[in-house]
C-alpha positions as CSV (number, residue, x, y, z in Angstrom):
1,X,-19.3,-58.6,25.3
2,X,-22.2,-60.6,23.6
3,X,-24.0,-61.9,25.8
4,X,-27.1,-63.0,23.3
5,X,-26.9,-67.0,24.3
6,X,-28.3,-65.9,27.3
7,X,-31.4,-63.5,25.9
8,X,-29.4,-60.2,27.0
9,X,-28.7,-57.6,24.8
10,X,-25.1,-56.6,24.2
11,X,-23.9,-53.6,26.2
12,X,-22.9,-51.1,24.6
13,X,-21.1,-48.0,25.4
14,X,-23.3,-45.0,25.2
15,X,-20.5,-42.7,24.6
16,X,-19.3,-44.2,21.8
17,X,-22.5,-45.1,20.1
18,X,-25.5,-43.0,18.3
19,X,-29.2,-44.9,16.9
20,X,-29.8,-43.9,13.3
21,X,-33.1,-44.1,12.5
22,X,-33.4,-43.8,8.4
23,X,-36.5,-42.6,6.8
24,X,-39.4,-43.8,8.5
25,X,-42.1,-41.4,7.0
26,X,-45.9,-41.8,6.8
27,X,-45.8,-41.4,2.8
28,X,-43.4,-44.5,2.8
29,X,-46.6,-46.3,4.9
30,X,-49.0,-45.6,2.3
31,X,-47.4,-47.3,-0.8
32,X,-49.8,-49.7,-2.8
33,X,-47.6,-52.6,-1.0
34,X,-47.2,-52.1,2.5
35,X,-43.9,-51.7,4.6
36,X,-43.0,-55.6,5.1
37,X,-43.6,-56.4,8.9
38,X,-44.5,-52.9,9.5
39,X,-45.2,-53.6,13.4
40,X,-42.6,-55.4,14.4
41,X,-40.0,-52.5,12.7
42,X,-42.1,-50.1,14.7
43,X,-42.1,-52.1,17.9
44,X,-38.3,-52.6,17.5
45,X,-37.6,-49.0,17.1
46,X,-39.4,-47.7,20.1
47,X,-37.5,-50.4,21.9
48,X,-33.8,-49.1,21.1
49,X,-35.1,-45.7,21.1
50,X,-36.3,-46.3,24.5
51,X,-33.0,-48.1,25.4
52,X,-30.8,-45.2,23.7
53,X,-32.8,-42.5,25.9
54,X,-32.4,-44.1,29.5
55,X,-28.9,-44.0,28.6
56,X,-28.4,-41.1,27.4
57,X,-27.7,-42.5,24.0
58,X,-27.6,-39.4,20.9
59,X,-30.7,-40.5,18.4
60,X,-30.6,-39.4,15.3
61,X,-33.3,-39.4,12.9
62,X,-33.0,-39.0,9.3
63,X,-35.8,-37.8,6.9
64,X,-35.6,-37.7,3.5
65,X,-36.7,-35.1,0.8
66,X,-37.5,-35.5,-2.9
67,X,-39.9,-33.3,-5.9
68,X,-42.1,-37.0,-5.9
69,X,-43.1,-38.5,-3.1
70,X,-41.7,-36.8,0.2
71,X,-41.8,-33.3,-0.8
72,X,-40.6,-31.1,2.1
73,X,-43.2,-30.2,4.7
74,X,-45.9,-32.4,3.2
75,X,-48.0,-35.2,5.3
76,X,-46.2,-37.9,3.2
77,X,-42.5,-36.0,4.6
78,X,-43.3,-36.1,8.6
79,X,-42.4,-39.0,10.2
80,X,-44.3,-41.7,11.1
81,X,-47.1,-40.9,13.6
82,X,-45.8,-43.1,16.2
83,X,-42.4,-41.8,16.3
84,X,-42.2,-38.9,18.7
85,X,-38.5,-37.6,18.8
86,X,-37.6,-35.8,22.5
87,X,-36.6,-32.5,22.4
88,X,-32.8,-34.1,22.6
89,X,-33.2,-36.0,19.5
90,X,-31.6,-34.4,16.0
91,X,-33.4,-34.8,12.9
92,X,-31.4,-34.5,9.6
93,X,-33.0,-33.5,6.5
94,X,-31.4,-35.5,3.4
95,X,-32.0,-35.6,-0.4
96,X,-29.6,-38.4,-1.4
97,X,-30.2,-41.8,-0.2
98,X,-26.9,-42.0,1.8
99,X,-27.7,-39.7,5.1
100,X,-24.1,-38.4,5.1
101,X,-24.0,-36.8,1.7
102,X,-24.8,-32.7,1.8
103,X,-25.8,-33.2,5.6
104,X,-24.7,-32.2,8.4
105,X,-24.6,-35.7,9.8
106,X,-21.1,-36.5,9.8
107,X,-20.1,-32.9,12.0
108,X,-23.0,-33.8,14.5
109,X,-21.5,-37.2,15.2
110,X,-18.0,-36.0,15.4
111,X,-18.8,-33.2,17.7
112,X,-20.0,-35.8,20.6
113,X,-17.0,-38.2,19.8
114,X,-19.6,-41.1,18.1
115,X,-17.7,-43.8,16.3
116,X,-20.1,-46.2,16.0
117,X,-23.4,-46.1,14.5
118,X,-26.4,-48.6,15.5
119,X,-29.1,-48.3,11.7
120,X,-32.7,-48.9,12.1
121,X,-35.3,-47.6,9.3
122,X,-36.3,-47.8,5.6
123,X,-35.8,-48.7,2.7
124,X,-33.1,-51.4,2.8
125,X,-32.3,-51.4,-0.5
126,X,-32.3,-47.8,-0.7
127,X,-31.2,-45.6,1.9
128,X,-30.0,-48.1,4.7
129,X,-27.6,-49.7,2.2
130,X,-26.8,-46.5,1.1
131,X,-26.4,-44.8,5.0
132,X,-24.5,-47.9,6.0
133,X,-21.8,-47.6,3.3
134,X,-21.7,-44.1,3.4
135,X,-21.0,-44.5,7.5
136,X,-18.2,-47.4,6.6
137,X,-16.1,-45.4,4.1
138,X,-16.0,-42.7,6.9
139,X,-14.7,-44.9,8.9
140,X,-17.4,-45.7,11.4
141,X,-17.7,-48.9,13.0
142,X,-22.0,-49.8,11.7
143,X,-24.4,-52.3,13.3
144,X,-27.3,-53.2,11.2
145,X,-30.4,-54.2,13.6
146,X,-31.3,-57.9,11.2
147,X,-35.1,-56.8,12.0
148,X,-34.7,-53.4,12.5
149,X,-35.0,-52.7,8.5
150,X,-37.5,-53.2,5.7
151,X,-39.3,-52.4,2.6
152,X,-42.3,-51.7,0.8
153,X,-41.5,-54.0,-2.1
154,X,-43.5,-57.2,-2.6
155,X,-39.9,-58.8,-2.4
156,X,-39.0,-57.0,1.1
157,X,-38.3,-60.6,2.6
158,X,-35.8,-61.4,-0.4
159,X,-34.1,-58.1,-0.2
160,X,-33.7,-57.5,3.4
161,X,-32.3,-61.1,3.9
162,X,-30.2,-60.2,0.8
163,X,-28.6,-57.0,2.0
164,X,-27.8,-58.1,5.5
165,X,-25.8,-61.0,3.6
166,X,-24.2,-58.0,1.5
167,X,-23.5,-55.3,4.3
168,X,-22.4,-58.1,6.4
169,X,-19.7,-59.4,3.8
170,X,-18.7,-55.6,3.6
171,X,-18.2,-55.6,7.7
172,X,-21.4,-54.3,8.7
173,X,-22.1,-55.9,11.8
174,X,-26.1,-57.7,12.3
175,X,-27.7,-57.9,15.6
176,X,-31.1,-58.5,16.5
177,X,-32.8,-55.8,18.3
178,X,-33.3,-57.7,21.5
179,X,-29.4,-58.3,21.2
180,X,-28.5,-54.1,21.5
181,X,-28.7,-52.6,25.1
182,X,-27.0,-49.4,26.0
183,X,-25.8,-48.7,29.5
């Protein structure tokens, strides 16, 4: 049930549901052109994450790995400093921008009977586009938080309204942050 018109999130079922959190690494905070909105992606991560964990709600965080700019085990790989998974949290390593390809992504959320994905994180043109299409043509149901998502490119406004129009055409679901609650 929706139940945005009166400012409460949407209840979701925490049995059903996991929080993906894509690639939000320090090196991706230290481009030449900052993250677009870099606080309020922050703010509305540690809000579902804190949502997720009162109900017992799987997160899953995904880090990416490349020979450039987030080589394995360097500062610029570890995620961002104010994201502090809890020892019940998974983090899966990647190397392509779609977090189900050569991971063990798909077998973690199979195991705990997760059909539907809730995607947070970075870069929407990149590995959230990627992650979310990758989750649809295995048959997950995805929601796309609208302002959960962003970019370091000086067209992050563009490309984020862009892309939710895209993944939304391609039955992605888009919900505000404030409109996800897990119970």
């Amino acid at each position: 049930m929706n139940t945005s018109q009166t400012n409460q999130p949407e209840t979701l079922n925490p049995n059903q549901f996991a929080l993906l959190i894509i690639d939000v690494q320090q090196g991706l905070f230290r481009k030449s052109t900052p993250v677009y909105m870099a606080e309020e992606l922050l703010h509305n991560i540690h809000t579902l994450v804190n949502r997720a964990h009162l109900a017992e709600v799987p997160v899953f965080y995904v880090q990416h790995s490349d020979q450039k700019a987030l080589v394995k085990d360097s500062q610029d790989w570890q995620l961002h400093s104010d994201l502090h998974p809890s020892a019940v949290d998974k983090i899966i390593h990647k190397k392509h921008g779609n977090a189900f390809e050569d991971t063990i992504l798909s077998q973690e959320l199979n195991s705990r009977n997760i059909d539907t994905l809730v995607v947070m994180g970075l870069v929407t043109h990149g590995c959230v586009r990627a992650t979310c299409t990758g989750a649809k043509n295995l048959g997950y149901r995805v929601i796309l938080v609208k302002d959960g998502h962003s970019s370091y490119s000086k067209q992050a406004a563009q490309l984020i309204e862009e892309w939710n129009q895209k993944l939304s055409n391609d039955n992605v679901e888009l919900k505000l942050a404030a409109e996800i609650g897990f119970d």
